[in-house]
Phi, psi and omega in degrees: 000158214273286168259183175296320181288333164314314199299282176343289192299311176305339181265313179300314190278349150270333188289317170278011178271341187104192166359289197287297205272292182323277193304285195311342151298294143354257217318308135343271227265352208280160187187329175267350161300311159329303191292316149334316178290298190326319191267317178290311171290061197236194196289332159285012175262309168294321159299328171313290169336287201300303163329283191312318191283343145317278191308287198265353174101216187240344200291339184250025199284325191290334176341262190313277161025282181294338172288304178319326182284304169326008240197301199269343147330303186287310187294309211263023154265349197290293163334299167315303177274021168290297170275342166282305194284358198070004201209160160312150235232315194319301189296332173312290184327312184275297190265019167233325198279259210207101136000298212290314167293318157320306207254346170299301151336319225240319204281292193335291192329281213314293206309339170300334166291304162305319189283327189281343207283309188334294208285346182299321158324299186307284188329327203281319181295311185265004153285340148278340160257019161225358157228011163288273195218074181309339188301326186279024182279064173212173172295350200252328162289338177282322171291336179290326197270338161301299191287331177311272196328291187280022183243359169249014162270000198275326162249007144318312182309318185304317185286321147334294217270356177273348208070048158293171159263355172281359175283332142327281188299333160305264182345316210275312175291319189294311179268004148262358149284326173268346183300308238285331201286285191300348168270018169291285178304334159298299182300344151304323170298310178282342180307292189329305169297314138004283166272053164053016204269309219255125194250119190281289209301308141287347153321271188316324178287330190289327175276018165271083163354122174230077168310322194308348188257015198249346180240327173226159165332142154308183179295313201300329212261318188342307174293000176282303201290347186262006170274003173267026187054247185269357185233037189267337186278323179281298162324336152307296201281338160321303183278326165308322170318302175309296184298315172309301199306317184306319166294315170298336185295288202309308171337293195284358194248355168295313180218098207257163225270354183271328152301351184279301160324320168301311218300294171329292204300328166251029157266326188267022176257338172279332201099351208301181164203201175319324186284349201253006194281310154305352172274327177311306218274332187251354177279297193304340193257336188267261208292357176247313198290265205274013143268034173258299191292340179266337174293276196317349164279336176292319191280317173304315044070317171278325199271294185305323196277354177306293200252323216267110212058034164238119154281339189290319180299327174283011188248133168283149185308337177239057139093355177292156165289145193273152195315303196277021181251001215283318182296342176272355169271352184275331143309343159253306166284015166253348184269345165267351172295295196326313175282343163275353151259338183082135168333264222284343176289339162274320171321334182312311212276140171304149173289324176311294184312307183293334173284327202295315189319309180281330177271001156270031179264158150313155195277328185285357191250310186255015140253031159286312178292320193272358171259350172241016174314162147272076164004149178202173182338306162293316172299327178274327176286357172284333223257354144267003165319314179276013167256319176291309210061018168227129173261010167294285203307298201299336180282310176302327163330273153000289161320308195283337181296313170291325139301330134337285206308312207293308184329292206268317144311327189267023188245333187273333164319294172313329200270328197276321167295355161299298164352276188318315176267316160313312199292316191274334187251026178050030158276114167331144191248069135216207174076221164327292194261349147334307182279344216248293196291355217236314179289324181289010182245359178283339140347303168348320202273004151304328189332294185293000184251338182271342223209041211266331179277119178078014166014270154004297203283001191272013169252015165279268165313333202277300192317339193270323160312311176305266140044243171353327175234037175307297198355298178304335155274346170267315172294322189290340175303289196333305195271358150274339185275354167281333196270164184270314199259001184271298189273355180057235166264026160245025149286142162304159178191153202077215166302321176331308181298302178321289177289020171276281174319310184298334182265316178301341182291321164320307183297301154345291189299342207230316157336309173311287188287338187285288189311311171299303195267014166276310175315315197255032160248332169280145178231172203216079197061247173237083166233152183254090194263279177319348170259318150348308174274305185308297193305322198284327176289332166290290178314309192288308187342294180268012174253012118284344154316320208270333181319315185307302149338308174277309186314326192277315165342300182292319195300299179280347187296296165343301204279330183297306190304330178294338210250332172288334164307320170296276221314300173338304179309327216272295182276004141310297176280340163293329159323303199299329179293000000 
């Protein structure tokens, strides 16, 4: 559509066209879901993917699914009330909710931005020195390729804030880049089936909700663990550990608190309005729901069938552990040596000694290590061999997809910390300080030299930060889309309000309580860090209620006097009169 006004009217006249005419408009006009899919599908989705179908199988295939219908529950109230007020959601928030949630909402967003950009660095490089150009496995080649990344995302951003049409054609090369890696795994998927590999009945059954796996082991591992003796409980708690961070991971990376932020800036950047609002709510449920889920399913589906309870997979044909596994395997199993010699008698130990000790562990202990080593770029890209048969072209797909993927998160990360820092400092949001705001989320591009080990697995922990602080955008909706003097008569009402509530309380509720008990289980050595933060965020909460309280307090009192002051006046000049 040419203009914003068109676009309305063309919008009025399918919605009274019925059914048929409404959806072929949708369809036409839809566009910030899309942009929404692009930042989930990104390299921590993928890495998400990859754990879970390592660790679980098919058992967690419901996971993403439900996190993402959770996610758009929340977007599409953020949209709504987006599209009614005309405005950013941030000054509602700070002058009807609580201060404490606006700036809480807004600082999360920045740190969220910085901490994801890292492994998106990380992700990119090693997809370029491990399925590209391995000759650029050096330091000197990881900067060339670091500087590559953040100087064409710096002008794309750049090219975003001027209104080129060249972000368009970019935008257009990132996703078909990222197209050609999930339509691989899909086509890995149809492989699978095919030759019998992909068992549909655990498929199906892997999309049926399993809390159980957030306190035990999966099924697969049982028959190990009970071949570990007296070191069958450190191997449990190894793995359940592994599995919560990944189901959390896999959670913060369907819908992360900094799309809750993106969201606002890029309806209104469209112009969109009040009219736009059923199109907004069918663009998140058509163009975010279902390539998150058929992609991140393909993969996890690929990965499990790959990986998942095969120790033989992390072993090279001539029985070595493979190079880029070697340190995280060398890494379980000395912390399982480590307890049965006690730490300092083995730190004791000769380095000679200490390998025969680890190549002398029970066979059930070191392939418990070799199904939970962490799988990584080069390892997920073997799961396109049986689609290729070659296995160079599946590392270059694979390569070029992931680099897509890493790419096009770190420029909308970098487009969203613009936003984000224009907004908290009241700047217009372009020019200077946009770009200023755009680069500080480009710091990111450190990643790879400090964080240089397990590259992949560094979207794991970043997720669980991320994770901890959805909350804080999900109460604040909740409590806007409620509120009266922010929406007026574009709050909901009636059944509308009702089931509105009920599904943001779900998301909440199950978002929340998940997110509380990751925070208020971290420690920071023995410092209690996650209960510190949760309690100390509860004191502001409520010391920006009252503030707030007072401040609206004053406000009337303030408005009563003026008014009583007119009235003095009023009857002062009548006096005289």
């Amino acid at each position: 559509m040419a203009t914003s006004e068109t676009e309305k009217k063309y919008l009025s006249q399918a919605e009274a066209s019925g059914f048929l005419s409404r959806l072929v408009a949708y369809t036409k006009l839809s566009g910030p879901g899309w942009l929404q899919s692009a930042i989930t599908l990104g390299g921590g989705s993928l890495a998400s993917s990859l754990f879970l179908g390592v660790l679980a199988g098919y058992s967690l295939l419901w996971l993403q699914p439900m996190a993402i219908i959770l996610g758009i529950i929340m977007l599409s109230a953020i949209s709504h009330v987006t599209l009614s007020t005309g405005q950013s959601p941030f000054t509602s928030i700070n002058n009807e909710i609580n201060p404490v949630l606006g700036w809480g909402w807004a600082i999360a967003t920045i740190m969220a931005n910085i901490v994801w950009c890292l492994p998106q660095f990380s992700l990119g490089t090693a997809a370029v020195t491990q399925n590209l150009l391995p000759e650029f496995n050096n330091t000197g080649g990881k900067v060339l390729i670091c500087a590559f990344m953040l100087g064409t995302a710096f002008l794309v951003v750049r090219a975003y804030d001027k209104g080129s049409t060249g972000v368009k054609i970019f935008d257009l090369i990132l996703k078909i880049m990222v197209g050609i890696v999930v339509i691989s795994f899909f086509g890995v998927v149809i492989k699978l089936s095919t030759s019998g590999q992909a068992n549909w009945n655990e498929i199906a059954s892997g999309f049926v909700p399993n809390f159980s796996l957030f306190s035990t082991p999966a099924d697969v591992y049982l028959p190990f663990l009970e071949q570990t003796g007296e070191f069958k409980s450190f191997w449990e708690e190894k793995i359940v550990g592994l599995q919560q961070d990944v189901m959390i991971s896999a959670a913060a990376t369907a819908v992360g608190i900094n799309m809750t932020f993106f969201m606002p800036f890029v309806l209104l950047r469209r112009k969109w309005g009040r009219e736009h609002r059923g199109l907004a709510k069918f663009d998140l449920w058509t163009a975010l729901l279902i390539p998150y889920i058929v992609a991140t399913s393909c993969v996890v589906i690929a990965a499990g069938t790959r990986f998942n309870g095969k120790p033989e997979s992390a072993f090279n044909n001539d029985g070595g552990i493979h190079a880029n596994l070697e340190k995280g395997y060398t890494s379980l199993v000395k912390a399982r040596a480590e307890l049965e010699w006690e730490k300092n008698k083995f730190d004791a130990l000769a380095p000679i000694q200490q390998d025969a000790v680890l190549e002398s562990l029970p066979e059930a202990d070191q392939q418990l290590a070799a199904m939970l080593v962490k799988r990584d770029a080069f390892n997920l890209a073997e799961s396109l061999e049986s689609l290729f048969e070659s296995k160079a072209f599946s590392h270059y797909i694979f390569g070029i997809g992931v680099l897509g993927m890493a790419l096009s998160t770190i420029i909308i990360l970098m487009t969203i910390n613009g936003h984000a820092i224009c907004e908290v400092l009241g700047k217009s949001h372009s020019g200077n300080t946009f770009l200023g705001g755009a680069l500080l989320a480009g710091l990111g591009v450190l990643g790879p030299f400090f964080w240089n080990d397990a590259a992949f697995w560094l979207a794991v922990p970043t997720s669980i930060l991320g994770f901890t602080l959805i909350p804080v955008a999900y109460l604040s909706f909740f409590l806007l889309m409620n509120n009266l003097q922010v929406l007026g008569r574009e709050r909901p009402t009636g059944l509308a309000r009702i089931l509105w509530n009920i599904f943001m309380l779900i998301s909440l509720s199950v978002m929340g309580i998940a997110a509380m008990y990751v925070a208020w289980n971290k420690t920071w050595g023995i410092v209690p860090f996650g209960k510190i933060a949760l309690i100390s965020f509860g004191i502001l909460m409520l010391i920006g209620h009252f503030t707030l309280k007072n401040k609206k307090l004053i406000k009337k009192v303030d408005g009563l006097e003026m008014k009583l002051k007119r009235i003095s006046e009023q009857f002062a000049s009548k006096s005289a009169n």
